[in-house]
N, C-alpha and C positions, 0 to 999 in steps of 0.2 A: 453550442453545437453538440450534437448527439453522437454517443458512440460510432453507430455506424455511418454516418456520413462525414465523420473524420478519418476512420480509417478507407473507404472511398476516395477520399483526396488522396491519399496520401499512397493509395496502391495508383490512378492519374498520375498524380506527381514522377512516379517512379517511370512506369511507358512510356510519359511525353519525353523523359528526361534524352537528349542526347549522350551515347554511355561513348567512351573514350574506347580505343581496340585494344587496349589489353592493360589489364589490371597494374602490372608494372609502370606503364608510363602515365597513368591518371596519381598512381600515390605519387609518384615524382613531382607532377605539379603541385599535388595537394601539400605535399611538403618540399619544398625545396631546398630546405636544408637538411634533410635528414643524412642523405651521403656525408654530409660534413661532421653532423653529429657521431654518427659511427664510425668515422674514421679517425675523428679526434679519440674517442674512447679504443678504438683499436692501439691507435697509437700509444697512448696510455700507460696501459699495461703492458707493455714492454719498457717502463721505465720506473725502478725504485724507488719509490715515495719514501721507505723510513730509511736511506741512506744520505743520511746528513753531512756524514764527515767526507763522503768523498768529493776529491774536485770537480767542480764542474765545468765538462766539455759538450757542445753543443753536435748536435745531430747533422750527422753528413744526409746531405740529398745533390741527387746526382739530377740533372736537367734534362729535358727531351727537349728535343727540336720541334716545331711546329711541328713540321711535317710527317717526322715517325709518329707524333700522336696520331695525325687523320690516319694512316697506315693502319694502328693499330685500331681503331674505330672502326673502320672499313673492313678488318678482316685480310689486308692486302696480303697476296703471300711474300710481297717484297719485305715485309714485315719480319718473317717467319725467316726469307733466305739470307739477309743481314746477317754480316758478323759479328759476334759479340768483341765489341772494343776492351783492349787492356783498360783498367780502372786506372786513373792517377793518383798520386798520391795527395789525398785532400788537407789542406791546412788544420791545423786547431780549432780557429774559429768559423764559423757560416759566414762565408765571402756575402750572402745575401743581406744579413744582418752586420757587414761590417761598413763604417762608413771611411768617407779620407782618413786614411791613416785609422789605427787600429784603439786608438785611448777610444772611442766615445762606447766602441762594442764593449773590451773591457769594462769601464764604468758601471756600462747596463746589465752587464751579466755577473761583475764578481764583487765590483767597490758601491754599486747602489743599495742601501741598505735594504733589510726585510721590510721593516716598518714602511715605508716608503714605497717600496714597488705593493706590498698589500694595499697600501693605500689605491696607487693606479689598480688594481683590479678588484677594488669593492666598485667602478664606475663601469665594468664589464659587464655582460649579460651569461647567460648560460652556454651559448654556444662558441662566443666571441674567447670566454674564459676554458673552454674545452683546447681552442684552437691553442692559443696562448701554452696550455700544460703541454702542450706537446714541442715547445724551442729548446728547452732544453732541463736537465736534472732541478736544476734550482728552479726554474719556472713552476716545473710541475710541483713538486713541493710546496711553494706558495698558494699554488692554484687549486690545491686540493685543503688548503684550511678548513677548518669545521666550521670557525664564528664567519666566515667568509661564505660560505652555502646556504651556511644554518639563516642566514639576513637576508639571500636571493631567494631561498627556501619559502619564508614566512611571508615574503612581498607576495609571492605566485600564488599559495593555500594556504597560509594564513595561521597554519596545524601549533600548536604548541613542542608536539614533537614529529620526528618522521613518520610517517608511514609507510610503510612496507606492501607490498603487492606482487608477492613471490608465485601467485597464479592466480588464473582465472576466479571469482569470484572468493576470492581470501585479501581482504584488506586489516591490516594489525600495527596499531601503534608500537612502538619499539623505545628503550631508555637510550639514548647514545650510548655510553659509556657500559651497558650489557648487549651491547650488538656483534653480532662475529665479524660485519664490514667494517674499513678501517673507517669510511666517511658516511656514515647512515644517511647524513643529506644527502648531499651527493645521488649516493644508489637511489633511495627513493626519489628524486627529480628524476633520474635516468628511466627508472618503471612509470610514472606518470606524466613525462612531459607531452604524451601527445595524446591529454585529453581536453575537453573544452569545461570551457569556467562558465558561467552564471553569475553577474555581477554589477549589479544595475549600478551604471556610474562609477565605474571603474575599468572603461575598456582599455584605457592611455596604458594603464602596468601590462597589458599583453601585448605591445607591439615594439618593433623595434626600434632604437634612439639611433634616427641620424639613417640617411641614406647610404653610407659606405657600408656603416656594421649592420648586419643582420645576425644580431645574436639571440636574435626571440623568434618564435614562430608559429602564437597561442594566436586562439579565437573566443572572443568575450561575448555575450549576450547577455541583453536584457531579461530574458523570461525564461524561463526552463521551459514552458513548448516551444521558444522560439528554437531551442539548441535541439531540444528531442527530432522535431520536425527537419533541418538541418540533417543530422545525422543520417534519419531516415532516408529521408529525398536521398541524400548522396552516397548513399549506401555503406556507408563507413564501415569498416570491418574491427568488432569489436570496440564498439565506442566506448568513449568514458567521458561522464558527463560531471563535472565538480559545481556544486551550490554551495552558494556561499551565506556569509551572515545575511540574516535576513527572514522576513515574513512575504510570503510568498499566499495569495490570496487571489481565490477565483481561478487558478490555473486547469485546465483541462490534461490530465494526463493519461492517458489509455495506451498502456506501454506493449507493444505487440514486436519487440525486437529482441538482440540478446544486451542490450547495453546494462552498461554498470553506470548508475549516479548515485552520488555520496555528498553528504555535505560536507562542508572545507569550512571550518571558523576555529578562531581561537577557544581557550578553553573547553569544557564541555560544549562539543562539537551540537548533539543533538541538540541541546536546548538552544542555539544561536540560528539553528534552522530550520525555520518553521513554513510549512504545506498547509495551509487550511482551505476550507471547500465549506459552503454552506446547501448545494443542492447536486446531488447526485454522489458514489463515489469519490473520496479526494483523489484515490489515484488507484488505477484497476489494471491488471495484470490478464490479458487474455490470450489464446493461440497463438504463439510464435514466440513467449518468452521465455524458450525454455533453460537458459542459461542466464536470464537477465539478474541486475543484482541492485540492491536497494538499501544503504546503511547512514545512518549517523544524520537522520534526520526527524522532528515530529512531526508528524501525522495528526490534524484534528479534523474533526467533523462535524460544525457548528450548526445544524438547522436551522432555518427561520422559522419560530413556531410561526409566523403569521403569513406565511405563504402557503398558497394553498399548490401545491404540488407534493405528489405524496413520497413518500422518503424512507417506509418502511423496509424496503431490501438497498437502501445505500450506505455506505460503510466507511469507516477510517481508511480500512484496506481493503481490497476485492482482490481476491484469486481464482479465477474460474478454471474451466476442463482445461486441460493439456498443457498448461503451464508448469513450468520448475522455479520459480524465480527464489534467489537468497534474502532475503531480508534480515537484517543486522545492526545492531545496536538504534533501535528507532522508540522513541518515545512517542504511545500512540491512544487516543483518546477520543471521545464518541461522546456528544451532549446527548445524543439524541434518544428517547425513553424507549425506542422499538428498537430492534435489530442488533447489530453487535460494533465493537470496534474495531473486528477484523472477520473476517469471513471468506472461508476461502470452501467452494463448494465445486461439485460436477469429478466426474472419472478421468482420470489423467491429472488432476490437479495435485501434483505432490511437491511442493514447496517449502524450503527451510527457513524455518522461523528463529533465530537467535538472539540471544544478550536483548531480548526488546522489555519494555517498561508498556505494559497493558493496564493501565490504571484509571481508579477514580471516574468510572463511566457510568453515564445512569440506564447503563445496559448490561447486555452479555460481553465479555471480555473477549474471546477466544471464540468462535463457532466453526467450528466443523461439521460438514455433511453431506449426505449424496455423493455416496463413495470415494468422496476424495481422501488422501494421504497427507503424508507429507512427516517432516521432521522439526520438533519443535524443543528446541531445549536452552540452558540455560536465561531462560525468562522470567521475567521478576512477575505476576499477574495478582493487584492487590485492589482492594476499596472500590470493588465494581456492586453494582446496587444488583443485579443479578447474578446468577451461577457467573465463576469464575473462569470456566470451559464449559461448554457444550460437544460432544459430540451425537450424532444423530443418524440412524435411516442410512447404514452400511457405511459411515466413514469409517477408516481405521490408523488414525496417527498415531505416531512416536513421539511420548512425550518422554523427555526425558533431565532430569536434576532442574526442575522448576520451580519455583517458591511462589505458591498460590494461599493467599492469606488476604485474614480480616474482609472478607467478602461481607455484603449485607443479605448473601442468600447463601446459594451450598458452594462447594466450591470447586468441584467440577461433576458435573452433569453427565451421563451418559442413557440415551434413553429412542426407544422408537428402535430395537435394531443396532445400535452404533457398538464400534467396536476401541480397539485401540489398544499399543502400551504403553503404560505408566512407571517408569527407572526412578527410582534415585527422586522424587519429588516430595519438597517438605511443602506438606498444608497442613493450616493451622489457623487458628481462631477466628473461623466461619460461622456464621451467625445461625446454620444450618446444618446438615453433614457436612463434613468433608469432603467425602465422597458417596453420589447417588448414582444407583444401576434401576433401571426402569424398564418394564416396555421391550423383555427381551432383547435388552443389551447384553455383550457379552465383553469387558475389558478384562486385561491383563495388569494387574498394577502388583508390584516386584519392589521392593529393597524402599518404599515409602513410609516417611514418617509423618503419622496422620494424628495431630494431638489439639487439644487445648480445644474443639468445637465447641460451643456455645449450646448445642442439644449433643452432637452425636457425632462418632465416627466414623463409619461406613453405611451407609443405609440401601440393601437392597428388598427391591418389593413388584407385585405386576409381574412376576415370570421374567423379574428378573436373573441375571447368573454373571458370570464374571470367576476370574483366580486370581485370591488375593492372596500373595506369596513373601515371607520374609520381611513382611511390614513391621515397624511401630505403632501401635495405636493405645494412645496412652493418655489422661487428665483429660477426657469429654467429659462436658456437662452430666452426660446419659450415655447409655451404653455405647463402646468402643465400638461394636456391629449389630447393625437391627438384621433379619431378613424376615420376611413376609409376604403373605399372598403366592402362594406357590416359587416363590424363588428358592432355586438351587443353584449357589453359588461354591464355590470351595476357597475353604479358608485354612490356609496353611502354613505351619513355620511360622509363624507372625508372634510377635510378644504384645498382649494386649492386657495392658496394668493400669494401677491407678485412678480409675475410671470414676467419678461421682456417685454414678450406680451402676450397673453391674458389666459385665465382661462384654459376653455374647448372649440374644435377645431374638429368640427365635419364637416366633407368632403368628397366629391366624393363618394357619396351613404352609406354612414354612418349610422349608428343607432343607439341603446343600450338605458339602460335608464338610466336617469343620476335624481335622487332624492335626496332630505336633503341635502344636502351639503352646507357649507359655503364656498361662493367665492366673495373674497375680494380682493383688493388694487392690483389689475394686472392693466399693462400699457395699454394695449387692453382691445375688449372684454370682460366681463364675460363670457359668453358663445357666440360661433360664429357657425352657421349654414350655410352651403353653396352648392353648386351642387349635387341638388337633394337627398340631408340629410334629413333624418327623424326618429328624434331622440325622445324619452318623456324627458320633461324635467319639473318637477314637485318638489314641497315643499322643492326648494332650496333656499336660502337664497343669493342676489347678490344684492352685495352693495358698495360703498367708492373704483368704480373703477376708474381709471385716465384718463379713454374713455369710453364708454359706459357699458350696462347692458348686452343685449345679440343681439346680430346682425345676421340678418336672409337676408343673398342674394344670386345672382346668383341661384335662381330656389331651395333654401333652403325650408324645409317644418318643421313640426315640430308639435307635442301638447305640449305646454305651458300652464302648468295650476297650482294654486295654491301656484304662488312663491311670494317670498320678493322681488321686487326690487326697492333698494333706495340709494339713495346720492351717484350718481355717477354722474365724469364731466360732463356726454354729456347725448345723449338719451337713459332713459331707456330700450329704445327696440327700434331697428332699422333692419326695412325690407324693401326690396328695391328687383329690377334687376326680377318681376319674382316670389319673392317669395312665397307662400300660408302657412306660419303656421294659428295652432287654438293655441289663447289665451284665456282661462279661469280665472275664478276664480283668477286671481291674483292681491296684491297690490300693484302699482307702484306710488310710489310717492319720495316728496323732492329731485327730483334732480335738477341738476345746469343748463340745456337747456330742452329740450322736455321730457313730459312722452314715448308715442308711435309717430314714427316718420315713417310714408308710405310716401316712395320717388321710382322715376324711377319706374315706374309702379309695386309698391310693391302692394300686393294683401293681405288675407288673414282673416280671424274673429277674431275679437276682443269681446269678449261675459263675458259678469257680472264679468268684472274687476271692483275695485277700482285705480283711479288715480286723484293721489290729488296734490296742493302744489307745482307745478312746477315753475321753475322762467320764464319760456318760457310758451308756449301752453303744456293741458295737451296731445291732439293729434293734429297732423299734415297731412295732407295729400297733395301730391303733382306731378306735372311731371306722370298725367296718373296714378295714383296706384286708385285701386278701393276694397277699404275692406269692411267689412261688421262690423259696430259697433254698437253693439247690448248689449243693458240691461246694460250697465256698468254707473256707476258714478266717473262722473268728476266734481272736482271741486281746488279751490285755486287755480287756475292758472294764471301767475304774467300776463300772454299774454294773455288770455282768455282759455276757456274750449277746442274748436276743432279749428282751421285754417286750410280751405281748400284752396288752390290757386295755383297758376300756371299749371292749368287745371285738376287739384284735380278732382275723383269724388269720390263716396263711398255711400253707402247704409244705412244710420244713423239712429236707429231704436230704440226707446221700451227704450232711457238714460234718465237718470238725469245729469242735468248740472245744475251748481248752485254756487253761492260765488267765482266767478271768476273776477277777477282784472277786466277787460275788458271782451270784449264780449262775452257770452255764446259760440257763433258759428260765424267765420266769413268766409266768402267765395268772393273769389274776382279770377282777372285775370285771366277770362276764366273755369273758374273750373265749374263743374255741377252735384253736388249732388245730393242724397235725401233725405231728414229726413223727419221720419214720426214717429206721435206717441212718439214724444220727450217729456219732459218737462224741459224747461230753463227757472230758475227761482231767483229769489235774487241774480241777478248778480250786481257786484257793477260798472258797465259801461251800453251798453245795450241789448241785448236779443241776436239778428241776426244780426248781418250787412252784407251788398254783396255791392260790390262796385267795382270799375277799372274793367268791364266787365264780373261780378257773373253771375251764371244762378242759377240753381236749381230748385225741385220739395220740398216745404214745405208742406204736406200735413200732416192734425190732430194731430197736437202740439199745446202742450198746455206751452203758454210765460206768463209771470207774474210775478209781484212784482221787475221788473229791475230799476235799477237807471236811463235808459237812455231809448230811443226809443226801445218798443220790439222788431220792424225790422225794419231797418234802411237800405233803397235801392239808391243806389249813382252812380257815373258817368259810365254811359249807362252799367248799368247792367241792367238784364231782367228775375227776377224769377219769378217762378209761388207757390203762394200763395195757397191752397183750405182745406177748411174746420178746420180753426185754432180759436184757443181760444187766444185772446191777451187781457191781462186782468190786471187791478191794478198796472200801471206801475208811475214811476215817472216822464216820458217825454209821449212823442205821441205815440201811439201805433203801426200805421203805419207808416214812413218816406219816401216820396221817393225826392231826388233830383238833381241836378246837370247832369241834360239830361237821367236820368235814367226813368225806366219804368217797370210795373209789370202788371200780369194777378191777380187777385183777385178773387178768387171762394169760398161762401157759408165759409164763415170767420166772427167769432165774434170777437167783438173789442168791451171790453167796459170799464168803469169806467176807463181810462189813463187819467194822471194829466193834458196832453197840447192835447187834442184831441186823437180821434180812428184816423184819417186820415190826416197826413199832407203834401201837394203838393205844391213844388216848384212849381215858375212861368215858365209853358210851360210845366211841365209835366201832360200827361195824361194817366192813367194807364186807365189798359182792367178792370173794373168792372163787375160782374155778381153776382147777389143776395148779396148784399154786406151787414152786419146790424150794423149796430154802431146808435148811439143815433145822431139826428142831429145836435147838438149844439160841434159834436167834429170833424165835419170834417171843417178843415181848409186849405186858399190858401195862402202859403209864398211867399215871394222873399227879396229878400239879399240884398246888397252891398258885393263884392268879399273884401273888405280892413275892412268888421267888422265881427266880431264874432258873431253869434248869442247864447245867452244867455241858450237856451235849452241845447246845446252841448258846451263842454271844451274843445273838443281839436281845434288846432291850425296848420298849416303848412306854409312853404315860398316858393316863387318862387325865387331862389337865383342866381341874374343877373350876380354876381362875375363867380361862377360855372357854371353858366348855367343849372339849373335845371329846370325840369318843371310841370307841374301838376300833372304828372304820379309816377314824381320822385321827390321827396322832403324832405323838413329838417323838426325836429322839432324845435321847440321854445327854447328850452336845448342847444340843438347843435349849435342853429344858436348864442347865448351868450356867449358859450364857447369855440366851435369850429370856428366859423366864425365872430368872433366879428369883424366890421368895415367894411363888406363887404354890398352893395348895394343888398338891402333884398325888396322881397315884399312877401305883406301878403294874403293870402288867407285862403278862408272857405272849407277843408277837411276834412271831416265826419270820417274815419277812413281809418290808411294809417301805413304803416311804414316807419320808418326815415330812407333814406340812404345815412349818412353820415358813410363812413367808409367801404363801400358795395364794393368799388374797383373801382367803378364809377368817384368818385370825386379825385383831388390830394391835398385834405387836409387827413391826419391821425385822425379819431376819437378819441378825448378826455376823452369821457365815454367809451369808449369801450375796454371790457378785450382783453385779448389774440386774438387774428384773430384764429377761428375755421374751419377744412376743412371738406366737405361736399362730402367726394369719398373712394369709396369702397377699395380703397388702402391702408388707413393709419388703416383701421380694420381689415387687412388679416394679419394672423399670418403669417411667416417666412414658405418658404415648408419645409415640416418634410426631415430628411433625414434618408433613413433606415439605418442598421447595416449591414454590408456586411461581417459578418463572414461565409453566407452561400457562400458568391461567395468563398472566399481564401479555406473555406474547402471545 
C-alpha cells in the first residue's frame, strides 16, 4: 500500500469513527483501572517504606453509606447541608480485615512471615500489588521489593535494567543501585504502564489472571502497524508503542503522529529488534511527527536487486519537511548501492539524530539536504562505501561529538551549497579526506579532530569556503588541508602536525585565510603555495618541520605576515619559479639551512621581517629572482646576513644586518643587485664582499664596526660603490683584489684599522670624489702560496681533483677530506668549499645529509577528489 492512500485510510478511519463527548469519559473506559492505579500510588506515599522498626498498625477508613455517596455524585446540596458526625474511636485493627475473633488478622499482619507473604505477592500483578501496598506499613514494605518488580518488571519489557522516561521524548537506562528512587522498577513501570507492547505470541502476559483481579491492563499486538494504526484510529494522546525481540519484516510504517516506539528486549536492546523493508522506505517520518520519537531499534533496508521497481530515493530512514522526530540509540543500515541509510530532506525537517550506529552501508551513511536541519550527535558513523555525511543544496545541521571513521570514501561531504556545524567530531582514517567543501559549501567545523586519512585532511576546492576553527588535524597520509580552485576558506586556531607531507596545500588559484595556527613536525612544507595561489597567511606559528617552513612557487602569491617561523630542516621560506608573495612583519629565525631562500627567478617583498640565527644565510637570492628587501633585520647568521649569486638580483633597501658569522652581504658570480640605504654593521667576518664576477649598485649605506674589510671586491667583479659611509672597521675599509675593479662615487671611508683604500697590484679602480684621510690609502700585492694576515680564510688548488680557482676546497676539507693529496695554496678572499657539491669523487666528510634544491620534493601528493558524486 502506498504512502498516500494509507494515510487516506487512516484520516476515513478517524471521521467515520464515532468520538465519545468528552475526553474524560472516553480515557475512563480506555482504562479502567487507572483511578485505582493512582490512587493506590497516592495512597503510597503517605506511608514510610524505610521504617522497619516501627509497629505495624493498619489504616483507619471510615465508610459511606450508599446513599451519601449518590448525594455526593449528584452534587446533592443535602450533601453539602449534613452534619459533619463525631469521629469514633476506631480499634487497632481494620474491623474490614478482621475475621471471627481477632488471631487470624493478627497472623496476617504481624506472625505471618516476610518470606511467605512475598511469596503470595510474586502471584500478584501490577495494580492488584499497588492495591495491597496500601493495607498497611508492613504491606507496603513487602510490596515495594526491588527482586519482587524487578521479575513483574522483565515479564512486561523484558529490559535488563529500568528505564527511565522523566519526559517526553527522553528515554535512559539507569544502574538500580545509582538511582535517586528508592524502587527504579517500580517508578519506571509507573512512567511506562500505559503503553502498548508489540509481541507476536505473547498476548496471554498482558491480560489479567482470573476474573475477580484486574491487575493488568496492557494491550498486545501482533504487528507494529497493527498497534501504530490502533493508536492512530483512537486517537491516543501521546502513545507509546513497546517492540519487542524480534525481526519485523515487510512492515509499512509511515509515522505521521507524535507517538514514541522503542524497542523492549533483553540485552542490547537494538540488536534483538529488528525492522527490515526490502522496497520503499523502512520507515518514513512525515507531517505531523513533530514530537514523535524512535529508539532502541535496527533499521535495515535490504533491496531486491531483482525486482524491477526502482529504489533509488528509498532509505533505512526518511525524514521529510516539517517533521521533528527523536531518533535514538538505532542501529541502522542500507544494502542498497544508490541513496543513503538515512536521509532526511525538505524545510521544516529538523530532527535529532542520537547514540545511532550508521554503519557498513554500501552507500552514503548520513544525507542531509534541501534545507533541512536538524541535530545530530553522539553517533558512531563507520565502514560506509561512500562519504560518511553528506550534506547538500542549503541544508544546515548540527553535528555534534560524532565518530566518523574508516569510510571507504571521504568522510563527510559537504557540497552544492550545504551548510552546517561540526563540534567536537573525531574523523579519522578515511580512505579519502576527512573532510570535503565543494560547490560553494560553507560549514562551520570547531574543536574537531581530523587525523590519520588515508590521502588528506580537509580538502576544499570549486569555490568552495567553510571555518575551520580549533581543530586537530594531524598523521594524513597528505597534506592536513588542501584548498583549490578558487576556494576561500578560513583556517583558524587549528594545530595541524605530523602530516606525511606537508601542512597546508594551497593550489591552482586558491585562497582563504589561513591565521593562528600551529603547524608543526609535517614531512613537507608548512605551508605550500603554488599556481597562482593567493592566500593571507598570518600569526601562524610554523615550526620543527622535516623540510621546510612555507614554500611559495610556480607563480604562487600570497601576504605573509606576522608569523613564527622556526627550527625547521630546510628554508624557512622558499620562493622560487615566478612567485610574488608580500612578507611582513614576520620572525623567521633558528633554522637548520636558509632563513628566506629566492631561487629560479623567485620574485616578491620581503618588508620589516625579523630573521635571525640561521646556520646558513639569513637570505639568499639566486638564479634571476629579484625581491625587494626592505626594512627587515638580519642578523646571527652562521653564512652571513644576505648571499646573492648565481646572478641573484634584488632591490635591498632601508635593513639592518648585523652579528653575522660572515659577511653582512655577499654577492658573487654574476649577480647584480642594489642595496641602498642599508646599515651592515658588527659583523664578525666583513661588511660586503663581491667576488667570482659580483656587480651591483651600493649606493648610501652605511658599513661599520666589521671585523674584516667593509667591502671586500675580488676576482674580476665590478661594483659600483656611490655615496657610502665605511667607517670604524677592523680591517681596510675598501678592498679590492685579485683582477677585480670598482667605480667609486662620493663615498666616505674613514677611521678603518688597515686603511680606507686597499688595492692589489694591477688594480685600478674608477675613482670620483673619493674622501678618506691620506695615510689610509694603501698598494698591496701577495704572494699566491701566503696568506695575508688582514684576512683568515684560506683555499687550495687541489691537483689530485683537479680544482681550480673558481672551484675550491677549504683548509677543513682538504685535512679531512683529502688528506695525502697533492694541494696548493692559494689567497681567496671569500668563496665556498665545494667539496661534496657533486663535482668532486670524493664524499664529504663534514657534510650532513646531501639536500635537494627542486620543486619536486616540496609538492604534496595531488589530492584526489571523492567521487561519490560520479556513482550517484
Amino acid at each position: 500500500m502506498s504512502a498516500k492512500s494509507t494515510r487516506a485510510t487512516r484520516l476515513k478511519a478517524r471521521n467515520l469513527r464515532k468520538r465519545p463527548t468528552t475526553r474524560s469519559l472516553q480515557r475512563r473506559r480506555r482504562f479502567p483501572d487507572t483511578e485505582i492505579a493512582e490512587e493506590g500510588e497516592e495512597l503510597d506515599l503517605g506511608l514510610d517504606e524505610g521504617d522497619n522498626t516501627s509497629k505495624y498498625c493498619l489504616r483507619r477508613r471510615r465508610t459511606v453509606s450508599a446513599d451519601d455517596a449518590m448525594r455526593q455524585r449528584l452534587g446533592s446540596p443535602l450533601a453539602a447541608a449534613s452534619p459533619v458526625r463525631k469521629r469514633r474511636k476506631m480499634p487497632q485493627v481494620n474491623p474490614a480485615l478482621q475475621p471471627i475473633g481477632r488471631i487470624g488478622a493478627k497472623y496476617l499482619q504481624e506472625d505471618l512471615p516476610d518470606e511467605v507473604l512475598l511469596k503470595i505477592f510474586y502471584n500478584l500483578q501490577e495494580f492488584d500489588l499497588c492495591r495491597a501496598a496500601q493495607v498497611c506499613r508492613r504491606f507496603n514494605i513487602i510490596a515495594n521489593d526491588l527482586e519482587l518488580w524487578k521479575t513483574l518488571y522483565q515479564d512486561i519489557f523484558e529490559y535488563d535494567l529500568p528505564l527511565l522516561h522523566p519526559e517526553p521524548r527522553d528515554f535512559r537506562f539507569v544502574q538500580p543501585d545509582e538511582c535517586d528512587v528508592a524502587n527504579p522498577w517500580k517508578e519506571s513501570f509507573k512512567q511506562l504502564c500505559r503503553g502498548y507492547h508489540v509481541r507476536p505470541g505473547f498476548s496471554h502476559l498482558y491480560q489479567s489472571r482470573g476474573k475477580k483481579l484486574k491487575g493488568r491492563n496492557l494491550m498486545c499486538f501482533e504487528s507494529i502497524e497493527q498497534a501504530y494504526n490502533f493508536v492512530d484510529t483512537e486517537d491516543v494522546e501521546n502513545p507509546l508503542i513497546f517492540v519487542h525481540s524480534g525481526t519485523y519484516q515487510g512492515e509499512f510504517l509511515l509515522i505521521d503522529t507524535n507517538v514514541s516506539i522503542i524497542g523492549a528486549a533483553p540485552g542490547n536492546v537494538m540488536d534483538q529488534v529488528i525492522i527490515e523493508r526490502e522496497s520503499e522506505s523502512t520507515i518514513m517520518f512525515v507531517e505531523g511527527a513533530r514530537t514523535a520519537y524512535f529508539g532502541y531499534v535496527t533499521l535495515k533496508f535490504s533491496p531486491d536487486i531483482t525486482s524491477s521497481v526502482p529504489h533509488h530515493r528509498h532509505y533505512a530512514l526518511e525524514i521529510t519537511e516539517n517533521c521533528s522526530p527523536t531518533i535514538d540509540h538505532c542501529r541502522i543500515r542500507s544494502t542498497s548501492v544508490v541513496g543513503a541509510a538515512v536521509c532526511v530532506s525538505g524545510a521544516g525537517s529538523d530532527p535529532v539524530i542520537k547514540h545511532c550506529l550508521i554503519k557498513d552501508c554500501e552507500n552514503v551513511g548520513l544525507y542531509v539536504t534541501d534545507y533541512a536541519q536538524g541535530v545530530y550527535e553522539h553517533n558512531e558513523i563507520s565502514g560506509n562505501a561512500l562519504a560518511g555525511i553528506w550534506v547538500k543544496n542549503h541544508a544546515d545541521p548540527i553535528m555534534r561529538h560524532n565518530h566518523i571513521h574508516h569510510g571507504r570514501d571521504v568522510g563527510v561531504f559537504t557540497f552544492d551549497n550545504g551548510l552546517g556545524y561540526f563540534d567536537s567530531c573525531d574523523i579519522h582514517n578515511n580512505r579519502i579526506a576527512g573532510f570535503e567543501v565543494k560547490a560553494g559549501a560553507n560549514p562551520t567545523v570547531v574543536n574537531c579532530e581530523i587525523h590519520h586519512g588515508q590521502t588528506g585532511g580537509i580538502y576544499v576546492h570549486e569555490n568552495g569556503r567553510g571555518q575551520f576553527i580549533d581543530n586537530k588535524i594531524h598523521s594524513n597520509n597528505f597534506a592536513g588541508v588542501w584548498i583549490t580552485s578558487n576556494s576561500d576558506p578560513t583556517i583558524r586556531k587549528n594545530e595541524i602536525y605530523n602530516g606525511q607531507q606537508g601542512g597546508v596545500y594551497i593550489f591552482g588559484d586558491g585562497r582563504g585565510l589561513i591565521e593562528q595556527n600551529n603547524i608543526y613536525g609535517n614531512a613537507l612544507a608548512g605551508i605550500q603555495i603554488r599556481t597562482n595561489s593567493n592566500p593571507i597567511v598570518r600569526h601562524n606559528k610554523i615550526h620543527h618541520g622535516q623540510h621546510g617552513g612555507i614554500y611559495v612557487h610556480e607563480k604562487g602569491k600570497g601576504l605573509i605576515e606576522e608569523n613564527e617561523v622556526y627550527s625547521n630542516t630546510l628554508a624557512g621560506v622558499w620562493i622560487t619559479t615566478g612567485s610574488t608573495p608580500v612578507l611582513r612583519r614576520n620572525r623567521i629565525h633558528s633554522g637548520k639551512q636558509v632563513g628566506v631562500y629566492f631561487y629560479d627567478n623567485g620574485h616578491g617583498v620581503l618588508e620589516d621581517n625579523d630573521i635571525f640565527n640561521h646556520l646558513y644565510s639569513g637570505v639568499q637570492i639566486r638564479t634571476g629572482s629579484n625581491p625587494l628587501i626592505r626594512k627587515n633585520k638580519i642578523w646571527g647568521g652562521q653564512n652571513g646576513g644576505i648571499l646573492v649569486y648565481n646572478s641573484g638580483l634584488g632591490l635591498i633597501e632601508y635593513n639592518e644586518i648585523f652579528d653575522n658569522a660572515m659577511a653582512g652581504i655577499w654577492i658573487k658570480t654574476d649577480s647584480n643587485p642594489v642595496l641602498r640605504h642599508n646599515k651592515i654593521h658588527d659583523g664578525r667576518d666583513g661588511g660586503i664582499c663581491i667576488f667570482n664576477g659580483g656587480k651591483g649598485v651600493l649606493e648610501e649605506n652605511e658599513i661599520f664596526r666589521n671585523a674584516q674589510a667593509g667591502v671586500l671586491i675580488s676576482t674580476q667583479s665590478h661594483p659600483i660603490l656611490r655615496r657610502n659611509r665605511i667607517y670604524d672597521g677592523q680591517a681596510a675599509g675598501v678592498e679590492i683584489t685579485n683582477n677585480a675593479t670598482a667605480s667609486l662615487e662620493f663615498n666616505k671611508i674613514f677611521n678603518n684599522k688597515f686603511g680606507g683604500l686597499c688595492l692589489a697590484s694591477g688594480v685600478n679602480p674608477i675613482l670620483k670624489v673619493f674622501q678618506f684621510a691620506a695615510e689610509e690609502s694603501q698598494d698591496i700585492s701577495f704572494d699566491k702560496r701566503k696568506s695575508l694576515q688582514i684576512f683568515a680564510a684560506l683555499a687550495d688548488i687541489n691537483q689530485t681533483c683537479h680544482t681550480t680557482e673558481r672551484n675550491a676546497i677549504c683548509v677543513n676539507c682538504i685535512k679531512t677530506c683529502h688528506a695525502g693529496h697533492d694541494v696548493e695554496f692559494i689567497r681567496h678572499d671569500r668563496f665556498f668549499c665545494d667539496c661534496g657539491a657533486g663535482t668532486l669523487s670524493n664524499q664529504c666528510r663534514l657534510q650532513g645529509e646531501p639536500t635537494q634544491d627542486t620543486d619536486t620534493l616540496y609538492d604534496s601528493a595531488a589530492p584526489i577528489e571523492s567521487h561519490t558524486l560520479r556513482v550517484n
